[in-house]
N, C-alpha and C positions, 0 to 999 in steps of 0.2 A: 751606693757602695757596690762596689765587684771590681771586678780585674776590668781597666783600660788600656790601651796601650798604641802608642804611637811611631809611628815613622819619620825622621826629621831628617832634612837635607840641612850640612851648614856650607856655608862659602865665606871661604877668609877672604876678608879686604883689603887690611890692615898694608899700609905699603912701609916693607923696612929698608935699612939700609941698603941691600943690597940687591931691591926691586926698582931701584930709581937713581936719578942721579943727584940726589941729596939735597936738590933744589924744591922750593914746594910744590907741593903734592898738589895735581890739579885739579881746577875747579869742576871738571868733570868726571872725573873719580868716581867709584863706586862709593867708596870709603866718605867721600866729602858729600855725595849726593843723599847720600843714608842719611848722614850726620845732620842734614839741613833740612830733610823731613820733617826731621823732629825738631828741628829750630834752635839747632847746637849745634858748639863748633867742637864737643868733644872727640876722640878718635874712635874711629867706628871700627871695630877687632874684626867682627863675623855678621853673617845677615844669614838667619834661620828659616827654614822652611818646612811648613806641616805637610808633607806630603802624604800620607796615611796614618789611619786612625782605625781601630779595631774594638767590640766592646764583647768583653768576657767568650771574644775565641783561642781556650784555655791551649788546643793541640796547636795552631801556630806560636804560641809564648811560648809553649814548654821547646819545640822547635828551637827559638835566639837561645833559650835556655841553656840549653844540651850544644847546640853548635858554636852560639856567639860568646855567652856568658860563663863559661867553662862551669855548666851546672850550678851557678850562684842564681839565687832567682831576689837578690835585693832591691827590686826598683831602682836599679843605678842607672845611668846611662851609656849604652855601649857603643863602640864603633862595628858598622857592621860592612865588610868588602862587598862591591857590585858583584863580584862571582857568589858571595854568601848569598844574596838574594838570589841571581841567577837559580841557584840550585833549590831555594826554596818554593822559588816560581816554577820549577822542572817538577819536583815530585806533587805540589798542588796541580799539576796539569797530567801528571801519572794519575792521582786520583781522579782527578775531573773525568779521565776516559776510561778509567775502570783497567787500567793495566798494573797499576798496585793495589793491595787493600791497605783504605784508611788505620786501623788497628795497627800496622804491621810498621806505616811509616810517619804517620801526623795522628799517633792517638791520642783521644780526646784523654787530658790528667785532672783529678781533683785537686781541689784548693778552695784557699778561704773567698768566699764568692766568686768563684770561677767559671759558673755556669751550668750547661749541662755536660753530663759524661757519655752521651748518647752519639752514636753515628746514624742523624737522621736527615733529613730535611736539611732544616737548620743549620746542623755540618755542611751539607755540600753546601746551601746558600752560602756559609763563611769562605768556602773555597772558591766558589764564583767569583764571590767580591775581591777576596786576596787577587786570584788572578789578576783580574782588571785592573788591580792598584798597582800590581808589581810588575805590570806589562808595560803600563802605561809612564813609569817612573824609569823603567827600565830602558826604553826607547824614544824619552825625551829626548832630545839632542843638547836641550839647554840644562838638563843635568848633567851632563860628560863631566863636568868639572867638580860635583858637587861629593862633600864626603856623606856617607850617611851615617845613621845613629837610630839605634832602636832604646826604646825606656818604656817600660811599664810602669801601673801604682797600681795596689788593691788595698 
């Protein structure tokens, strides 16, 4: 039990009428390749991607919280802009070099199994990791296209 929470890329497939010329949809397709994975021929909408995972680092949720989730903290799924992250990966790297304090811009909040409320160790290890997650998502090339989505559960 505690707060998780994840980073999901999705990518629409789905070919409509007005991505094609009406004719069918070819065999090499994203949408038909997906679909045959799995050994169907039903239409394939989206094809999801885990790209980060977090466990009970409470100051970056409250972070989506506050910027992405207009303060609603329901485990809902949200859509979050590559500038959104951009900026979250800016003030994680403010922190990382000691030019802002923790408390003032990613303080750690309480909650129902949320973790610790401590700026120690631990914190910056969380910030390390974000880093590397959000640099590394961030400067994919084969994400340019991809929309993302932040969702928690506790």
């Amino acid at each position: 039990m505690g707060l998780d929470m994840y980073l999901k890329g999705k990518k629409y497939v789905k070919y409509w009428e007005h991505n094609y010329d009406g004719g069918a949809i070819p065999e090499d397709s994203a949408a038909k390749q997906c679909a045959k994975a799995f050994g169907v021929e039903w239409p394939v909408k989206e094809v999801v991607f885990d790209l980060g995972y977090w466990r009970k680092v409470n100051s970056i949720h409250n972070w989506f919280v506050q910027n992405v989730q207009d303060g609603v903290d329901d485990c809902g799924e949200y859509y979050v802009s590559r500038d959104r992250l951009q900026s979250l990966l800016s003030l994680v790297e403010d922190v990382l070099e000691g030019n802002l304090k923790p408390e003032d811009v990613l303080p750690p909040v309480a909650g129902f199994f949320f973790g610790s409320t401590e700026v120690d160790n631990w914190y910056m290890e969380d910030m390390r990791n974000t880093k590397e997650m959000l640099t590394k998502v961030l400067n994919d090339p084969a994400l340019s296209q991809i929309y993302f989505f932040y969702q928690s559960s506790w």
